[in-house]
C-alpha positions in Angstrom: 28.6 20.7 2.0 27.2 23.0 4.5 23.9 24.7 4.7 23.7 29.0 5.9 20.7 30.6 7.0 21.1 32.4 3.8 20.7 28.8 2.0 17.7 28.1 4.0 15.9 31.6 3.9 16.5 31.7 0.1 14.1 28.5 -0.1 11.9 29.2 2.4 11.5 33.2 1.5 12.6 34.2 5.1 13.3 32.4 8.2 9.9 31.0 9.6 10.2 32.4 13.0 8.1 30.3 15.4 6.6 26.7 13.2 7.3 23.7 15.4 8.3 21.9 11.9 11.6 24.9 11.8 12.9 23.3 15.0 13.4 19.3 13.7 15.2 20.9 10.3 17.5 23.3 11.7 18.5 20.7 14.6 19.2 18.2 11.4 20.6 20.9 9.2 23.7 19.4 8.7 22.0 16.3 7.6 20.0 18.1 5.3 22.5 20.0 3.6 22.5 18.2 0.3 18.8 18.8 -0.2 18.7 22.3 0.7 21.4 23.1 -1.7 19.3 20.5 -4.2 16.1 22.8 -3.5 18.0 25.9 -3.7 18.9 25.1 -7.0 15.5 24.8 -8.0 14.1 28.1 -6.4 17.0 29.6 -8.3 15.6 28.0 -11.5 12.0 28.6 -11.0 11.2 25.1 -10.6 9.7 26.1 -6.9 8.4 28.9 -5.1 10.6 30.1 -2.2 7.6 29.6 1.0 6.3 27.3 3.0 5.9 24.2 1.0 9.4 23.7 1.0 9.7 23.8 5.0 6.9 20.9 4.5 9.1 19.2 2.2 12.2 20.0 4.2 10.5 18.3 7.3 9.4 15.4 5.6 12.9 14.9 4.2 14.3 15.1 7.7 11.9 12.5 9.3 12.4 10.4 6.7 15.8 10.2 7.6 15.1 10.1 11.4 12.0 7.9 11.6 11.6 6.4 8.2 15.3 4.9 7.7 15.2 3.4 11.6 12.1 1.3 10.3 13.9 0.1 7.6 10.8 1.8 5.8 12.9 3.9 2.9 14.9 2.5 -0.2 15.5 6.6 -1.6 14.9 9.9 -0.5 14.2 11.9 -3.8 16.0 15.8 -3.6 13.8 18.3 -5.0 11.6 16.2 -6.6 9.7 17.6 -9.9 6.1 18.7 -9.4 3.7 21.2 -10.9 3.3 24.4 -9.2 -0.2 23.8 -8.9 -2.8 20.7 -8.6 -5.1 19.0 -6.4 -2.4 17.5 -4.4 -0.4 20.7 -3.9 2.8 20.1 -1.8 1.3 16.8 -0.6 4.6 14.2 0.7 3.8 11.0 -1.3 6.2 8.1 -1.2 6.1 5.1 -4.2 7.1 1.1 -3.5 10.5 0.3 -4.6 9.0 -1.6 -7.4 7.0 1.4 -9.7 9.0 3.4 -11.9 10.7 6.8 -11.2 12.4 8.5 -13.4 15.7 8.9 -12.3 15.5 6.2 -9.5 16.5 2.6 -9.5 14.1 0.1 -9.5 15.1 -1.9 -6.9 12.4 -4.6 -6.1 13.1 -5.6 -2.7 16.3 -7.1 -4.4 20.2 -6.2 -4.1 21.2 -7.3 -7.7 18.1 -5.4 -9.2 19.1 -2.3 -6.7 22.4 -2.3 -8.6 20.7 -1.3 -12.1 20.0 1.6 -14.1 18.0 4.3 -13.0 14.1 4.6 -14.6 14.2 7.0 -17.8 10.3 8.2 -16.9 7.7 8.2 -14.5 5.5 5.5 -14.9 1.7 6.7 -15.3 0.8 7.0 -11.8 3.5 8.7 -10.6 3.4 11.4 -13.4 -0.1 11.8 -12.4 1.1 12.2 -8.8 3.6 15.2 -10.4 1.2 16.7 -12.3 -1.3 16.8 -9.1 1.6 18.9 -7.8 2.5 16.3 -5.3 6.3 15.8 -4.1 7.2 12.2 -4.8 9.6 12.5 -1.9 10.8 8.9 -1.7 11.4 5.0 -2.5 9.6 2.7 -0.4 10.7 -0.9 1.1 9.1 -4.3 -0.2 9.3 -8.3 0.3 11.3 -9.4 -2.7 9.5 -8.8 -6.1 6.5 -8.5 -4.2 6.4 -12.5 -3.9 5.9 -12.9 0.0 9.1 -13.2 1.5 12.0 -10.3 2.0 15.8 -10.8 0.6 18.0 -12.0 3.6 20.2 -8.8 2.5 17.3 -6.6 2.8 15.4 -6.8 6.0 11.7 -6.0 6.0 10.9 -3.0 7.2 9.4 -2.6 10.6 5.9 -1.3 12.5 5.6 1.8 13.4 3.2 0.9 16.3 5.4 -1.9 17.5 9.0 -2.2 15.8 9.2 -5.6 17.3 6.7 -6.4 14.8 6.7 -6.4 11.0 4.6 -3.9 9.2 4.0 -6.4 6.8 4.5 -7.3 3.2 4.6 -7.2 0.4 4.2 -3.0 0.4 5.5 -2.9 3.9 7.7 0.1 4.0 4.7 2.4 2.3 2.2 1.2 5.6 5.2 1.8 7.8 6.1 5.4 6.6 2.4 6.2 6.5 1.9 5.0 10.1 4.6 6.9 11.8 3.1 10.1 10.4 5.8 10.5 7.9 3.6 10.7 5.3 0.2 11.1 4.5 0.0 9.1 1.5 1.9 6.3 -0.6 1.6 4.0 -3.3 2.0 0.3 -3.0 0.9 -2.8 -5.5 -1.8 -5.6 -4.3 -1.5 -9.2 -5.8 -2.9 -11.0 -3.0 -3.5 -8.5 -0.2 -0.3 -6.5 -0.2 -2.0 -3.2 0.6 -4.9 -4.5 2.7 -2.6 -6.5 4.9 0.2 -4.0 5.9 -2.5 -1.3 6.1 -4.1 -4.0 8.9 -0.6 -4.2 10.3 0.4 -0.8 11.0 -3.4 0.8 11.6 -3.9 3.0 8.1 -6.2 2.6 5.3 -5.1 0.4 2.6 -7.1 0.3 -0.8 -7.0 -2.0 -3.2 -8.9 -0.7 -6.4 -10.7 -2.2 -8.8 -9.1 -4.3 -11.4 -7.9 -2.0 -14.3 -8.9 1.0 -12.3 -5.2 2.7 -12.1 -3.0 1.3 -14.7 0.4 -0.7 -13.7 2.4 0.6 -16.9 6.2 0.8 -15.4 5.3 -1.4 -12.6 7.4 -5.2 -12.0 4.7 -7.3 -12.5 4.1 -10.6 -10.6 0.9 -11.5 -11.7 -0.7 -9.6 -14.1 -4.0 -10.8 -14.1 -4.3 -10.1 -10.1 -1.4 -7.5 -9.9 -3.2 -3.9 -8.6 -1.7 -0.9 -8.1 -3.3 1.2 -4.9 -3.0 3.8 -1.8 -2.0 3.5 2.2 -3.0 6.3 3.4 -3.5 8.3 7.1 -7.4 8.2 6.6 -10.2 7.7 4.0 -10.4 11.4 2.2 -7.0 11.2 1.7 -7.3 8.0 0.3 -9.9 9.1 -1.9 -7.7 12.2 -3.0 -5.1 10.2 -4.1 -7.2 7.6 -5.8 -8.9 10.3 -8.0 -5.1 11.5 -9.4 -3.8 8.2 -9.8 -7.1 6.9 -11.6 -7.3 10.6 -13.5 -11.1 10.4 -12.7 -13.0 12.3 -10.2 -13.6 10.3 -6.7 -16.2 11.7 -4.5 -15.8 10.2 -1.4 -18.6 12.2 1.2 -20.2 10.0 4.0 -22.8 8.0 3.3 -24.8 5.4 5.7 -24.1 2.5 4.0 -26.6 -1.3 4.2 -23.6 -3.1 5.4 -23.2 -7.1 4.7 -21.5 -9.4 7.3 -18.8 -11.7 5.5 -20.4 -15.0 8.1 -17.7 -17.3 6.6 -14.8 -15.6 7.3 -16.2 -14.3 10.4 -16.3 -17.7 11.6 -13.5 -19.2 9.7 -11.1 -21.0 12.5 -7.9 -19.4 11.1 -9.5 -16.0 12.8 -7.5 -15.3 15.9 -10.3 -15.1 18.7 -9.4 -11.7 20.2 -10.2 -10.2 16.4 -13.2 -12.5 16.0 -14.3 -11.0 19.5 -13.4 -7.0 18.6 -14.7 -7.7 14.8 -18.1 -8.8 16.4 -18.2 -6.2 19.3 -17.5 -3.7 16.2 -20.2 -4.8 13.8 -22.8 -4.4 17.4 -21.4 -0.7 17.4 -22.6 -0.2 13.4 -25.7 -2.4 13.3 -27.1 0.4 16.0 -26.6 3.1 13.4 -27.8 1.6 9.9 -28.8 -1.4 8.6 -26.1 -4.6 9.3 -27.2 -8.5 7.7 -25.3 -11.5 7.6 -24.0 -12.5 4.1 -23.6 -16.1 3.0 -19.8 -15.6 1.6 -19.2 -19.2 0.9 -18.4 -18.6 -2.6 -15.3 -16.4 -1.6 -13.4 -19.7 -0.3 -13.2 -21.4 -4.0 -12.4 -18.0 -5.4 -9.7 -17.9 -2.9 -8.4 -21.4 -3.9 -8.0 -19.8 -7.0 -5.5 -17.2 -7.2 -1.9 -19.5 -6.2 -3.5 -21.7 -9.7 -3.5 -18.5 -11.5 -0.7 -16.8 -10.0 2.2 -19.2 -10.2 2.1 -20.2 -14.2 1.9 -16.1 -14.5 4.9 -15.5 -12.2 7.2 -17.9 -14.0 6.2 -16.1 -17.2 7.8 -13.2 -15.6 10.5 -14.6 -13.9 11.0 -18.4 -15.2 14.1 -17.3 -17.5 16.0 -16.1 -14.8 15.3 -18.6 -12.1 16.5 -21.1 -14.8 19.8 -18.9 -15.8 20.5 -17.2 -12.6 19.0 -18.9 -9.1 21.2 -16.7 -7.3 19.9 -13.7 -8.4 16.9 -14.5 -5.8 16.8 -14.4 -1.9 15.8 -19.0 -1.0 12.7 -18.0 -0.2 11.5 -16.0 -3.4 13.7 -18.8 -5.4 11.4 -21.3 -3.5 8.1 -20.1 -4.7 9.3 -19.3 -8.5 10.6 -22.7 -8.3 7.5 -24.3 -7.5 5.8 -21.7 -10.2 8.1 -23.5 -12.7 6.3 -26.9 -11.7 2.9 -25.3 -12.3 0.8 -26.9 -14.7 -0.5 -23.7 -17.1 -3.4 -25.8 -18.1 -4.7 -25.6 -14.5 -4.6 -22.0 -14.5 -6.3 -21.6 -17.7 -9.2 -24.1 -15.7 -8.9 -21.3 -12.9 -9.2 -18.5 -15.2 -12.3 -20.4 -16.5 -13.9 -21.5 -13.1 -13.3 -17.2 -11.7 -15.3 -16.1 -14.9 -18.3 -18.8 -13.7 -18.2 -18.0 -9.9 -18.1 -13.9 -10.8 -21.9 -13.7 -10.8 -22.2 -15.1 -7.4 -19.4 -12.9 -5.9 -21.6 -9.6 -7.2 -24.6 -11.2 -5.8 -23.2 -11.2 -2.5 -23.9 -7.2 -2.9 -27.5 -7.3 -3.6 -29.4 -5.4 -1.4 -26.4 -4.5 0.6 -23.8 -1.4 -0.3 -20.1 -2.7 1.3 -19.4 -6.3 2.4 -17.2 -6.0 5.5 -15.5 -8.8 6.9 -11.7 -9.1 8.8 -8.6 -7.9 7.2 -6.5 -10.8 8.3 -6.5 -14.0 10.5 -4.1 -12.1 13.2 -2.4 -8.7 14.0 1.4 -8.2 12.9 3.6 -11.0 13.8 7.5 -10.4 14.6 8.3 -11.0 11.1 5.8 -12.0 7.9 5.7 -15.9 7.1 6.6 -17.3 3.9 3.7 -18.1 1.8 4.7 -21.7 1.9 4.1 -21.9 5.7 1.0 -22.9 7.5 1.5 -19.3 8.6 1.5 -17.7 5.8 -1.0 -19.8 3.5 -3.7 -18.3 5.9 -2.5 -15.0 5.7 -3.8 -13.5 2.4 -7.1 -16.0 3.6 -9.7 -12.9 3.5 -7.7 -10.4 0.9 -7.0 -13.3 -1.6 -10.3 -13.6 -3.0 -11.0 -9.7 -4.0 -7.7 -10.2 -6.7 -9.5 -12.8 -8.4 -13.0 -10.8 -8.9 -11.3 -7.7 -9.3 -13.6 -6.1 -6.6 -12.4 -2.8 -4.8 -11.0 -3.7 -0.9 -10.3 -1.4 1.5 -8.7 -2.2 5.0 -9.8 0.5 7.6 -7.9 0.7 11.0 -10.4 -0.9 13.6 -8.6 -0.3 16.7 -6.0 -1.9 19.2 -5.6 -5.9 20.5 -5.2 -6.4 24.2 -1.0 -6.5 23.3 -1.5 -2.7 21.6 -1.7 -4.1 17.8 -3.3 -2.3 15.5 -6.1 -4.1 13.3 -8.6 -3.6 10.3 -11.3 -4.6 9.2 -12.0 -5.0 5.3 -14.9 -3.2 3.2 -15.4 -4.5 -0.4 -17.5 -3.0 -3.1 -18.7 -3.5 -6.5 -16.5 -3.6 -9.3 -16.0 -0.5 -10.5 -17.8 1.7 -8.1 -14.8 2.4 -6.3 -16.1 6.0 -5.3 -19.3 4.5 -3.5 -17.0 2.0 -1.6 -14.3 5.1 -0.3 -17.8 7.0 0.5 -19.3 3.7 2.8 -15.8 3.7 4.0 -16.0 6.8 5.4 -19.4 6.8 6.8 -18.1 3.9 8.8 -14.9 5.6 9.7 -16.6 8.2 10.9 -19.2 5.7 12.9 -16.2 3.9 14.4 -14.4 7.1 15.8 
């Protein structure tokens, strides 16, 4: 199917004469062909406006193909996706982890039998939100399988976009990837245990993990749905913010504001910190504690409420996926079968006595806050590694070490790029807030954003 210049001025309203973004989609025209006679079609029936937005849309769709695919980053690129004509998100490129409901798209959940199914009948909540904002929901994103730490051997992870050597982390890895090559400014990805925070640390973009119950997870493949979050990645904080207030249909100021800032000592000093990040963290928090007020926080409550979450989320994750382990072991890459194996062994009595011990030790994780506005601490114990360690590794039981805890209170986390290691890595650092004050965290965030640049 070949595209004309008559296709293409049709759906732009004229050929753009000199916009650097015409150059990339008339050299991958051919390419492109299916979705320019895709958006045609829906200038002809007044779904869009011939203009501009579509060359956006046009030149997202083309580096998704040309820097999204290469990074293993994208499941689906959606043609002419639906969107109101108007909205606070206005022609903004979003892309959705292959694990949250599009209509029309399959589910696919980081797995090869589940990307064989039938396509989503409707949106779930957030991404009808992100429609009505009049955002294009342009594509699918990659994932570890089912979110559960460890990728399908069928399904590579996908890649960094700083360092392709290196993993861009799990489990919403192809969202952080496709936001850090510039590909888009925005996507959705889910957080059980620091699968936001983490890739966002990986790949050097913000990564927000909301509150608990703050964006609903309707239409979204649960793992554990007492810890399971949905949130943004995102090219800086005010975007993050802009997304946050459509996909939590509340508003979301997010303006600068000097924030008293609380040291997380603990995990400052916890051994499983690489050196080189204690060093920059350290060198970091001397930059802020010049320009408002810095103390050190006591944080040695966060370690039991870390020791928590694998007693909570293992009985919930065989409730969701026991029957089919049992029936169907195949189904699952070894590694994924692994873990919901050992979830099977789980003793649901313990988890109820974790459930119990989180509501006790919540008072003491607020307290942490008092007198302080954000608690900032490290991200993660290292920058990206070549590829992202099963959970049941020494590796990877320390790498969820500093996000864990913040799924078990339910507090908002936010990883914010930080800057480069000696080997060119990017790393974050992570801001937490008080439940439910999500806005005041994204406006601390972007105070010290703004500090750090």
């Amino acid at each position: 199917m070949a595209s004309s210049p008559d296709d293409v001025a049709r759906i732009l309203g004229g050929l753009p004469a000199a916009d650097p973004r015409w150059a990339a989609v008339w050299t991958a025209l051919p390419r492109l062909a299916g979705r320019v006679q895709a958006l045609r079609a829906a200038v002809e029936r007044g779904e869009r406006q011939p203009g501009p937005a579509v060359l956006d849309l046009l030149a997202t769709c083309e580096a998704l193909d040309r820097v999204g695919r290469p990074l293993r980053a994208v499941v689906q690129v959606l043609d002419a996706p639906a969107r109101a004509p108007h909205g606070p998100l206005a022609g903004v490129p979003v892309a959705v982890k292959d694990m949250i409901d599009v209509a029309g798209a399959v589910r696919g959940d980081g797995n090869p039998s589940a990307m064989g199914g039938s396509p989503a009948a409707q949106d779930a909540p957030v991404v009808a939100r992100l429609r009505a904002a009049a955002a294009d929901v342009v594509a699918t994103t990659s994932l570890l399988e089912y979110a559960a730490g460890a990728p399908h051997p069928d399904l590579p992870e996908a890649r960094n976009p700083v360092r392709p050597d290196r993993t861009a982390g799990g489990s919403s890895g192809g969202s952080a990837a496709l936001v850090g090559a510039g590909v888009v400014p925005a996507a959705l990805g889910t957080d059980t245990g620091g699968s936001i925070r983490l890739p966002a640390h990986y790949c050097g973009v913000v990564g927000l993990k909301p509150s608990s119950g703050f964006v609903p997870v309707d239409g979204v493949t649960p793992l554990s749905p007492s810890l399971d979050h949905v949130g943004v990645l995102a090219r800086d904080v005010a975007t993050t913010a802009r997304v946050l207030a459509v996909i939590a249909d509340r508003p979301m100021p997010a303006d600068p504001t000097a924030p008293r800032i609380g040291v997380l000592t603990g995990q400052l000093a916890s051994p499983a910190l690489d050196p080189e990040l204690a060093r920059r963290t350290r060198a970091l928090i001397d930059r802020l504690r010049e320009q408002t007020t810095v103390v050190e926080v006591d944080d040695a409550v966060l370690v039991e409420l870390g020791d928590l979450l694998v007693p909570v989320l293992l009985p919930e994750a065989w409730a969701v996926h026991g029957e089919r382990v049992t029936t169907e072991p195949g189904w699952y890459g070894p590694d994924t079968l692994r873990l919901f194996q050992a979830a099977g062994r789980a003793d649901p009595a313990v988890c109820e006595e974790a459930l119990a011990r989180r509501d006790e030790l919540l008072p003491a994780a607020a307290a942490l806050l008092d007198g302080v506005d954000v608690l900032l601490g490290p991200t993660a114990p290292y920058a990206a590694p070549e590829l992202t360690p099963p959970i049941d590794t020494p590796e990877g039981e320390v790498e969820g070490l500093f996000t864990g805890p913040f799924n078990v209170t339910g507090q908002p986390a936010l990883s914010l790029p930080a800057g480069r290691t000696d080997e060119g890595l990017p790393f974050g650092v992570q801001l937490v807030g008080r439940t439910g004050a999500d806005a005041a965290l994204l406006a601390a965030a972007a105070w010290i954003e703004r500090a750090l640049s």
